[in-house]
C-alpha positions in Angstrom: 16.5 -30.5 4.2 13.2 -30.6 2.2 11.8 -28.1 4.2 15.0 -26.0 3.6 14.7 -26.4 -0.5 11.3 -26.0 -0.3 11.8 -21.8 1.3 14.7 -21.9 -0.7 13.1 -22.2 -3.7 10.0 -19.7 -2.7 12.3 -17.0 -1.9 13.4 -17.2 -5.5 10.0 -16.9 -7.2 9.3 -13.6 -4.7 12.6 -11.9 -5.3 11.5 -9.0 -7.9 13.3 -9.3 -11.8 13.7 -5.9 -12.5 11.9 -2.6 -10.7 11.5 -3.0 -7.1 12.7 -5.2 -4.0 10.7 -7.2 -2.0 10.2 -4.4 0.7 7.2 -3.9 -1.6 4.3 -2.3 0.7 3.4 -1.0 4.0 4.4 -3.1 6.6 1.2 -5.6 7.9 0.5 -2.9 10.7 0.1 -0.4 8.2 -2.0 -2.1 5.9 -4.8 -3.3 8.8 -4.8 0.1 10.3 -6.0 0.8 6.6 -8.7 -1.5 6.6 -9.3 -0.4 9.9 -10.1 2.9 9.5 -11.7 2.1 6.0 -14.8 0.0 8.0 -15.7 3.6 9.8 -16.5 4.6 6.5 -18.5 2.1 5.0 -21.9 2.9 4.4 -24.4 0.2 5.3 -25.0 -1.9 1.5 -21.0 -1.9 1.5 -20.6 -3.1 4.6 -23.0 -5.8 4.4 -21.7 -7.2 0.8 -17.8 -6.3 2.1 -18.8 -8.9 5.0 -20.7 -11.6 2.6 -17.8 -12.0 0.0 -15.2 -12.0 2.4 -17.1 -14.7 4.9 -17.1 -12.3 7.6 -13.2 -11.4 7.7 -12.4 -7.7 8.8 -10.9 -6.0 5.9 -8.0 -5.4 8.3 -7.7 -9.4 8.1 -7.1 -9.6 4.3 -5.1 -6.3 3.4 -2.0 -8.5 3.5 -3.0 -10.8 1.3 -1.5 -9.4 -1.5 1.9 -9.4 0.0 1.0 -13.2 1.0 0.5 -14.6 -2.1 3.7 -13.3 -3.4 5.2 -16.4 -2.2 3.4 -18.9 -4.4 4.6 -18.5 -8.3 1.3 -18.5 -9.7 0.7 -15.0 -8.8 3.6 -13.2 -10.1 1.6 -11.4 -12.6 0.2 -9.3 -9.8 4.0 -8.2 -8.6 4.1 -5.1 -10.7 0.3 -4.0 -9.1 2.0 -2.9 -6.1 3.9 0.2 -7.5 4.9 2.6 -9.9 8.2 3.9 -11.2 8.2 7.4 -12.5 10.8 10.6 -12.5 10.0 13.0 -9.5 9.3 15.9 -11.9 6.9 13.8 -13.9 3.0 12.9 -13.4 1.1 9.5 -14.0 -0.7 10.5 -17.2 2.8 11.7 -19.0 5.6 9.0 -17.5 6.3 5.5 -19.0 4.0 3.0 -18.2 4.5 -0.6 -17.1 3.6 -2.9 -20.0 3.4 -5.8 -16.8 0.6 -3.3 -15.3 1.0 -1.0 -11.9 -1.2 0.6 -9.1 -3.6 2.1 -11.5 -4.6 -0.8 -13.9 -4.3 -3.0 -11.2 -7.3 -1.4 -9.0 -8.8 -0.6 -12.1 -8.5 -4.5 -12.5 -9.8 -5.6 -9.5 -13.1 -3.1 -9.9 -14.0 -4.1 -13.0 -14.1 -8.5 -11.6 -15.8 -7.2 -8.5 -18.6 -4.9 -10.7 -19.0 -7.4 -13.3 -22.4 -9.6 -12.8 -21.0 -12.7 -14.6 -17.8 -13.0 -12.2 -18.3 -15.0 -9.5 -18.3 -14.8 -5.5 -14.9 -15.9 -5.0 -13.0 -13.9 -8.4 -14.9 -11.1 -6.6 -13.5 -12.0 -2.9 -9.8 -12.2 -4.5 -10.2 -8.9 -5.9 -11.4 -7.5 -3.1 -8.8 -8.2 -1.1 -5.8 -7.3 -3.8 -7.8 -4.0 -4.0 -7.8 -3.6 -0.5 -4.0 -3.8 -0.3 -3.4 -1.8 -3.2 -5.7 1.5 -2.2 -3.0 1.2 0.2 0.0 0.9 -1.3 -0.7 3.8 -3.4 -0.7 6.0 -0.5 3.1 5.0 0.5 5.1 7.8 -0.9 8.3 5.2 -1.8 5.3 2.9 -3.8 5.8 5.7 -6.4 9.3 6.2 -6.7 12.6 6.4 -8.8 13.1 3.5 -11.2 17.0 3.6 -10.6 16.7 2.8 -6.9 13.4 0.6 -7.0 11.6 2.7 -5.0 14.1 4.0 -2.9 14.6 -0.1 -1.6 18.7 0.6 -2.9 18.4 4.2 -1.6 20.8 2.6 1.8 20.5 4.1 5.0 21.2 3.1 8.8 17.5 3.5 11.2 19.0 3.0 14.4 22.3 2.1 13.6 21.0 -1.1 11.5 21.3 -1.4 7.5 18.1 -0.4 6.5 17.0 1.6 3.3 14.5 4.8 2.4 11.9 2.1 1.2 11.7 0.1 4.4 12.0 2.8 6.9 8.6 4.0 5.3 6.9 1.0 5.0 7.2 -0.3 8.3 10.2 0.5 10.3 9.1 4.0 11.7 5.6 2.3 12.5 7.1 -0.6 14.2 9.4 1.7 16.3 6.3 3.7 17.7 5.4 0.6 19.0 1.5 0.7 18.6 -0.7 -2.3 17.0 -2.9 -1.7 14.5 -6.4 -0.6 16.5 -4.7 1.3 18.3 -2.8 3.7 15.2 -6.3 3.3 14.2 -8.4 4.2 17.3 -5.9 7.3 17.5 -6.1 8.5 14.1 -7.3 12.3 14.0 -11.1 13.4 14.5 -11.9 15.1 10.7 -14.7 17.0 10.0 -17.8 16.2 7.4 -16.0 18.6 5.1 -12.6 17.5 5.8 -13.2 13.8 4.5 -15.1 14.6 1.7 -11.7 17.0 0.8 -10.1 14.0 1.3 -12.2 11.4 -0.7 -12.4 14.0 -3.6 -10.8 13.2 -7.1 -10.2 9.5 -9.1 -7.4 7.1 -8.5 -4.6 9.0 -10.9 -5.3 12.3 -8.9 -4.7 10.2 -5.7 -1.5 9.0 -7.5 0.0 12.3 -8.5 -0.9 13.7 -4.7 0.9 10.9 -3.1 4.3 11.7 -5.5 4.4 15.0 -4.5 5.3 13.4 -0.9 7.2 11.0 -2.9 9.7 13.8 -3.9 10.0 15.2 -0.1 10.6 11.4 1.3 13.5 11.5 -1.1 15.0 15.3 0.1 14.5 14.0 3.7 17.3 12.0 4.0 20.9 11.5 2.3 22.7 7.9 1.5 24.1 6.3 4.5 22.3 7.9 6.9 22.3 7.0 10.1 18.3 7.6 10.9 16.7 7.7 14.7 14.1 9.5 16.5 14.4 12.6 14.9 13.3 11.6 11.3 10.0 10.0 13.2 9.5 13.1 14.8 9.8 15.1 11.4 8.1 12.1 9.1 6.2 10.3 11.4 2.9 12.7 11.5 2.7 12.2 7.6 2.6 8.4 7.7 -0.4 8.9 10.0 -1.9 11.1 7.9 -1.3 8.8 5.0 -2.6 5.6 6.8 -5.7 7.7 7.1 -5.9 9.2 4.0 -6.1 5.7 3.0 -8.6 3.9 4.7 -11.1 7.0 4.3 -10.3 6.5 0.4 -10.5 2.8 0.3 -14.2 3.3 2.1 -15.2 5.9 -0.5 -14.2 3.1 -3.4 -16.1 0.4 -1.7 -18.8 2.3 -1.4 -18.5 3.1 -4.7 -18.4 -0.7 -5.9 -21.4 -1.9 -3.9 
């Protein structure tokens, strides 16, 4: 019964107040095939530092510990870090901000602990891993979403017959249904040229933003309320989750690199 009061009681202190649902980020699959793909492109300094403040875990080990610590109350002011709420025919620098803080001051957040010679080793390992998770996060297209549905998390839909919603279907349930782990979405991401990831790594953390919400307003045109969604949405969508996943970790390795 105390063991029961106890999850009862945790589950409260995770269940969002106002904006978004707890479907809240790409699944854990998604995430590691970020940090994955991310440790490709790490230069040398980064790598080693990375590797130092994070005691030798992978950064595919702590991208989900954002979404970990959501279950322990004392890090509730970090909730709002892992999304943004703004009209489709808006962009970042002219819509409503969060006074709580979202995906842009919350990386901004984390690099200014990790660059700042009077934080310490663990601050900076914290922050490391939140920023891991969040470079990712701001790559799922429902992360930037519609206020009025969280995020698309009460936008309902069926994905293979089950209840399911827009938000869920994107962070995790097309990736679970292909069935892959993580190294291997990763080892199978596509082969880019020089030029093609330095397209990619191009711009600051707002552009990224605004790039990812123009996605965000096709996610929302590609399905109605209610639908019943199967294989045919992964065959139309499923390509740009790739894509995104890899957009991701190539841009989290240009913003470590960055760091250290």
């Amino acid at each position: 019964m105390k063991f029961l009061c106890t999850c009862f009681i945790a589950i409260i202190f995770i269940l969002p107040s106002k904006s978004h649902a707890v479907d809240n980020f790409w699944g854990a699959t998604g995430h590691r095939v970020v940090g994955k793909i991310a440790d490709d492109y790490l230069c040398g300094k980064a790598k080693r530092e990375v590797k130092r403040l994070l005691k030798r875990k992978s950064l595919a080990f702590v991208s989900t510990f954002a979404d970990e610590i959501k279950a322990d109350k004392r890090y509730n002011e970090f909730y709002t870090w892992h999304y943004i709420n703004m009209p489709l025919d808006e962009n970042y620098e002219n819509s409503k901000k969060n006074p709580k803080g979202d995906l842009v001051t919350g990386i901004a957040y984390c690099k200014k602990i990790i660059t700042d010679d009077k934080s310490s080793d663990n601050d900076k390992a914290f922050y490391l891993k939140l920023l891991v998770h969040l470079i990712g996060d701001l790559h799922q297209p429902m992360h930037i979403g519609l206020e009025k549905d969280r995020g698309g998390n009460d936008f309902k839909v069926q994905w293979h017959y089950k209840d399911s919603n827009l938000h869920r279907v994107w962070d995790s349930e097309m990736i679970e249904k292909y069935n892959m782990t993580y190294t291997e979405l990763a080892n199978n991401a596509d082969i880019l040229t020089k030029n093609q990831v330095k397209a990619i790594q191009k711009g600051s953390v707002i552009d990224w933003v605004n790039e990812t919400h123009e996605l965000t307003k096709k996610v929302y045109a590609s399905a109605k309320p209610e639908e019943n969604l199967r294989y045919r949405y992964s065959y139309n969508n499923f390509k740009t989750v790739r894509s995104q996943l890899q957009i991701a970790g190539i841009r989290l390795a240009k913003v470590l690199n960055e760091l250290f």
